[in-house]
N, C-alpha and C positions, 0 to 999 in steps of 0.2 A: 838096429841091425849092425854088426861088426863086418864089415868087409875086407876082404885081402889084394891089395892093386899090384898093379906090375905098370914101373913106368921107364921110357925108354926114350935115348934121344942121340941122335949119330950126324945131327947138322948143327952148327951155330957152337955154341958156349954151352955143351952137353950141362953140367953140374947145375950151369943159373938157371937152363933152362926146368930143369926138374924143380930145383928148387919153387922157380915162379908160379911149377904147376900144382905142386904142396901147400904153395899160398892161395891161390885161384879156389883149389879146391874146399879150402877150411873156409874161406871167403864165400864160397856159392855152395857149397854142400855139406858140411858137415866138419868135425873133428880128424885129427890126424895127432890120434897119442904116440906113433912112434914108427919109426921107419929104419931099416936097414941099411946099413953100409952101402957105398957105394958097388957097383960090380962091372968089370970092362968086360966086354965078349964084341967076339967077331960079329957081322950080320949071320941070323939065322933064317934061311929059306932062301937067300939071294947074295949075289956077290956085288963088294964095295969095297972100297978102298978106307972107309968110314967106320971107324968102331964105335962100340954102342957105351952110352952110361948107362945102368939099370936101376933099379931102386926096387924095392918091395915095402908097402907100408897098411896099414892100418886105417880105416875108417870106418868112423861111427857116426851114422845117421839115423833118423826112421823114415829115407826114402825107402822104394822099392826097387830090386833090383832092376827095371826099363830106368825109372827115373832116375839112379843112378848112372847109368850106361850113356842117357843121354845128354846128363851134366857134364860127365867127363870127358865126352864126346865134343862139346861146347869148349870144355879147356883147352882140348887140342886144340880147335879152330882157333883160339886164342893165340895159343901161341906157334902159329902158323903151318899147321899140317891143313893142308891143301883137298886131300883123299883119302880114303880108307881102302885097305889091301880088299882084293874082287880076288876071290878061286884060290885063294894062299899064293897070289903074285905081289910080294911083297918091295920096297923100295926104300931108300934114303928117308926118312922124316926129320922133321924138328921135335919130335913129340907123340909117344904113341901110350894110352893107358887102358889096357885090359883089366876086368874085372877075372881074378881068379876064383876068388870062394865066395863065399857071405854065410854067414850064420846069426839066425833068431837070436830073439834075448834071453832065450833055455841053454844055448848053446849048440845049438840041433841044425848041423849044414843043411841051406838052402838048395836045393836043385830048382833049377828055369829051365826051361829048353822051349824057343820060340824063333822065327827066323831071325832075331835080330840080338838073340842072347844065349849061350851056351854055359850052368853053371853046374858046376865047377868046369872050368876052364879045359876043354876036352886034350889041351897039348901041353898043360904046363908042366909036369913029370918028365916030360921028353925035353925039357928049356934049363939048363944049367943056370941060363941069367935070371927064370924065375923059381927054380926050385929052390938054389945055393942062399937067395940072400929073404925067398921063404921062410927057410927054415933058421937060418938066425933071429927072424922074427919071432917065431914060435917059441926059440927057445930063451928067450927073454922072458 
């Protein structure tokens, strides 16, 4: 499966920390061929004083998309996100990695839809910090 991540960080050492989470991840989950530029953006859904690093990158597993969600969910806690946004009340993190797309080894996008997983990503179109550095992915 090819996935497409979105990752984000507005506390600490934004850059190492993504970095650490690109390592974590090729460590515990899978391949990471390639990743997009950085992207600074205000917070989206909440106000802070804190602007965000962003990333968009590539993964290749043959987890599923739960087990996916839930490794990268294990990264965050790694590197110290505390809680997960409740109702779109969103906050400060060290670390936040959404799953936006996935697709089979035909090439054929995966749709999930379970309480714990929405795919394709039902907001990222509306996310300048995951659309913009998206599509420089793609178009590599």
């Amino acid at each position: 499966m090819r996935y497409y991540l979105s990752l984000g960080s507005n506390l600490g050492d934004r850059e190492q920390t993504i970095a650490q989470a690109i390592r974590l991840m090729e460590q515990q989950i899978g391949v990471i061929p390639c990743c997009s530029s950085f992207f600074y953006s205000e917070p989206w859904g909440f106000a802070s004083v804190n602007p965000f690093c962003n990333v968009c990158c590539v993964l290749e597993t043959e987890k599923s998309p739960i087990e996916v969600l839930h490794a990268t969910q294990a990264v965050e806690q790694a590197l110290g996100r505390t809680h997960k946004s409740v109702n779109r009340q969103y906050a400060d993190r060290t670390m936040d990695i959404d799953l936006i797309q996935a697709y089979d080894e035909a090439g054929k996008e995966v749709e999930w839809c379970d309480v714990e997983l929405i795919l394709p990503h039902p907001l990222w179109k509306e996310r300048d910090f995951v659309r913009i550095p998206l599509q420089e992915l793609q178009n590599k």
